[in-house]
C-alpha positions in Angstrom: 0.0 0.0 0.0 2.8 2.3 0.9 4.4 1.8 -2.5 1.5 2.7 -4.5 0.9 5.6 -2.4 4.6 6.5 -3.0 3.8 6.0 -6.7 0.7 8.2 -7.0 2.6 11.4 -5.1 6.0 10.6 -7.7 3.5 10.6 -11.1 1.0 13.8 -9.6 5.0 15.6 -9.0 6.1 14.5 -11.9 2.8 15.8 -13.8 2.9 19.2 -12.3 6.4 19.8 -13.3 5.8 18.8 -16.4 3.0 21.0 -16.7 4.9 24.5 -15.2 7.4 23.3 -17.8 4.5 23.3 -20.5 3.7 27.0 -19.1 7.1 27.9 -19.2 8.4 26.9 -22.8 5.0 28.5 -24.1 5.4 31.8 -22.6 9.2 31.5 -24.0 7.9 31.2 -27.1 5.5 34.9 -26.6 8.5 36.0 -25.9 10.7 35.1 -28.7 8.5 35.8 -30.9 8.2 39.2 -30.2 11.7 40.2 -30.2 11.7 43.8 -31.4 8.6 44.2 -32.0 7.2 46.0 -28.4 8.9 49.1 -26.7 8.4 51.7 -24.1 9.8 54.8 -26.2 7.5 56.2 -28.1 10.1 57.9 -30.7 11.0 53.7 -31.7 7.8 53.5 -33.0 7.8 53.9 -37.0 4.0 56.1 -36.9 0.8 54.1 -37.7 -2.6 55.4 -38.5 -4.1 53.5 -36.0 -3.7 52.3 -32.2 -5.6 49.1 -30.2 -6.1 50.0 -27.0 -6.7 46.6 -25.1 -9.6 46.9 -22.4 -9.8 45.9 -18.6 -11.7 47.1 -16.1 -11.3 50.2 -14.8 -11.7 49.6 -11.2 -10.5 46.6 -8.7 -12.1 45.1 -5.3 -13.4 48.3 -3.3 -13.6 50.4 -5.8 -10.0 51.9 -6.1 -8.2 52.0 -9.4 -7.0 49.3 -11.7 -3.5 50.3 -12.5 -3.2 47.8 -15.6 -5.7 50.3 -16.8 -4.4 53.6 -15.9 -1.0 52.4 -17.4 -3.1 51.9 -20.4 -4.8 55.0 -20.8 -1.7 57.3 -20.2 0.8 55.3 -22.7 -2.5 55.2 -25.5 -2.3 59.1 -24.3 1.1 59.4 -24.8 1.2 57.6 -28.0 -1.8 60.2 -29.6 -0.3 63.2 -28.4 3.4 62.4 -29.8 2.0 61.6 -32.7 2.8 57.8 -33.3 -1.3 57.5 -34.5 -4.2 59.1 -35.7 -6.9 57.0 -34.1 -7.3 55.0 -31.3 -9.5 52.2 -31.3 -10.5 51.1 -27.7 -11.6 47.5 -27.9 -12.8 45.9 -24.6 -15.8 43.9 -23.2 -19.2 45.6 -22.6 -21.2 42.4 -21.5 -24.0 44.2 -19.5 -25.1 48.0 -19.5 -23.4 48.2 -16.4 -20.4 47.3 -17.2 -18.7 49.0 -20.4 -14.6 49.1 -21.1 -14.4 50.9 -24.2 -16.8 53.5 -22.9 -14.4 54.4 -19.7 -11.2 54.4 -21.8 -12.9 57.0 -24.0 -14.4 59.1 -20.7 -10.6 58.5 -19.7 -9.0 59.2 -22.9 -10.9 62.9 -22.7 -9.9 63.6 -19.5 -6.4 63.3 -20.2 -6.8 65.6 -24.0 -7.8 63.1 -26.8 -9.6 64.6 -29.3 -13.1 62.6 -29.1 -13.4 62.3 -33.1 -10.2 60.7 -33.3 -11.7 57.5 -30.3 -13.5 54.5 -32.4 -14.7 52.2 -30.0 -15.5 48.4 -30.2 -17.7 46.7 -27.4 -17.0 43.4 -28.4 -13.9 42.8 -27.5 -14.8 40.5 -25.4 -11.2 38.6 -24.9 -7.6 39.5 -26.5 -8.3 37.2 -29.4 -11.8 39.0 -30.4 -10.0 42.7 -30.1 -7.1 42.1 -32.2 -8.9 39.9 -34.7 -12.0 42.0 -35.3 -9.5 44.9 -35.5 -8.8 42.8 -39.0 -11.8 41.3 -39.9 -14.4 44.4 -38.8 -12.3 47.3 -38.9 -10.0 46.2 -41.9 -6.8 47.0 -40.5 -3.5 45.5 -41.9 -1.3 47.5 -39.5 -1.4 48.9 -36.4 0.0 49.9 -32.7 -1.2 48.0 -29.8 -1.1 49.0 -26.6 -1.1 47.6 -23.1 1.2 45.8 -20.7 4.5 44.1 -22.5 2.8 40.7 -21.6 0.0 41.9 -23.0 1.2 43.1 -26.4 3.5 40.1 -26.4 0.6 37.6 -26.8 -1.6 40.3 -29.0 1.0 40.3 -31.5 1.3 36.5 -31.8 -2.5 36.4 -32.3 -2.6 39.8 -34.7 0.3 37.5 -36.8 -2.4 34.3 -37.4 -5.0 37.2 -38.7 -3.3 38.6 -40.8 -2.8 42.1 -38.9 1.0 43.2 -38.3 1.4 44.9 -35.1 4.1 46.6 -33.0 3.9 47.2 -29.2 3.8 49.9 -27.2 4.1 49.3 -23.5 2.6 51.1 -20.6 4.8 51.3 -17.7 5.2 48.2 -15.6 3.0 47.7 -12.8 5.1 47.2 -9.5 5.4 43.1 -9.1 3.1 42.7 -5.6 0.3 44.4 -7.0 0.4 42.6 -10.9 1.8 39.5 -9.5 -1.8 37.5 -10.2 -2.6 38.5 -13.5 1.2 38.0 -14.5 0.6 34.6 -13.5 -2.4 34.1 -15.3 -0.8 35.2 -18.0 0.9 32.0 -18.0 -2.3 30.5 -18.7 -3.6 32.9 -21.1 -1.1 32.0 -23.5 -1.4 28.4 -23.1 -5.3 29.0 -24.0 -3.9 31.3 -27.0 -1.7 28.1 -28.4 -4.8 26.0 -28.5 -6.6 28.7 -29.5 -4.6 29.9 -32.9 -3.2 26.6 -33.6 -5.5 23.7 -32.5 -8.8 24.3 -32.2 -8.7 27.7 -35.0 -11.4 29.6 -32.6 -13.0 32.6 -34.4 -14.3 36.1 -32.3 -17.5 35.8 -30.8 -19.1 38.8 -33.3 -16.5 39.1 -36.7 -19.4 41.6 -38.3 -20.5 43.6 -39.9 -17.5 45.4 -42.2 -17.8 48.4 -39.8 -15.4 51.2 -41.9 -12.4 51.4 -44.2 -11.5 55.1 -42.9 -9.2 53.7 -40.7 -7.1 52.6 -43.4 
């Protein structure tokens, strides 16, 4: 009895490890693959009509700020007002009335000086995948400047490469380690799921119409 106990705990080690390794070698991958392709100077950038500007919540527990989406909104800021775009397009998830992404990054985009004319929103950007591939499919884009976190940009530019949309990166400043440290672990995950995703099981956004505009272009 012992020795088949001793046998289950060795193969359930053994099959974690090999999974972290799994999670390990694919986010190795994200990262290779985006060599030279993300930055946090604006001035590397070569200038694109458009930016994606990924969407998260605006808020966390308690009501106090999300910080993943402050860093967002002042580098899609800074990228307008230096000139690197013309447009931004602020892609996020509005699943209920109550609770609409693309909607605050415009109200936020405001406060900080965008021009409202120059904010396109997209409320059905419901995950990474659906924002950066209805940026192609909807929007007709074949080129553009994504921004969020470098994790972030790192696994948008792997899926933007499968549609058929060629994007660059443009960082928001890093979010200190204790307070990102679960979603940088769920990225782990997240690019796991993208791997099946793009490669395996070929998923599709959730809405990939109507042809909304070629103005963008």
């Amino acid at each position: 009895m012992f020795l088949i106990l001793k046998r289950i705990v060795f193969l359930s080690i053994a099959t974690f490890l090999v999974f972290i390794l799994l999670l390990v070698l694919v986010s190795f991958f994200f990262d290779v693959q985006s060599i030279g392709r993300t930055t946090y100077a604006v001035e590397k950038l070569i200038p694109k009509k458009v930016g994606i500007v990924l969407g998260c919540a605006p808020y966390v527990a308690r009501g106090q700020k999300n910080l993943f989406f402050e860093g967002r909104m002042d580098a899609a800021y800074q990228l307008y007002a230096s000139g690197g775009v013309e447009y931004l397009l602020l892609s996020g998830d509005n699943k209920y009335y109550e609770y609409n992404e693309p909607l605050a990054m415009k109200r936020a985009l405001i406060k900080r000086g965008v021009d409202e004319a120059v904010l396109i929103l997209d409320f059905a950007g419901f995950r990474t995948l659906d924002s950066i591939a209805r940026a192609k499919m909807v929007w007709g884009l074949k080129d553009a400047i994504v921004v969020s976190q470098e994790f972030h940009n790192e696994r948008a530019l792997l899926i933007g490469d499968k549609f058929g949309i060629y994007l660059e990166g443009f960082n928001a400043k890093p979010i200190p380690l204790g307070v990102g440290l679960k979603t940088k672990i769920r990225e782990y995950f997240a690019r796991t799921k993208a791997i099946l995703d793009l490669y395996i099981l070929n998923t599709q956004p959730q809405h990939s119409g109507p042809h909304e505009s070629e103005f963008l272009n």
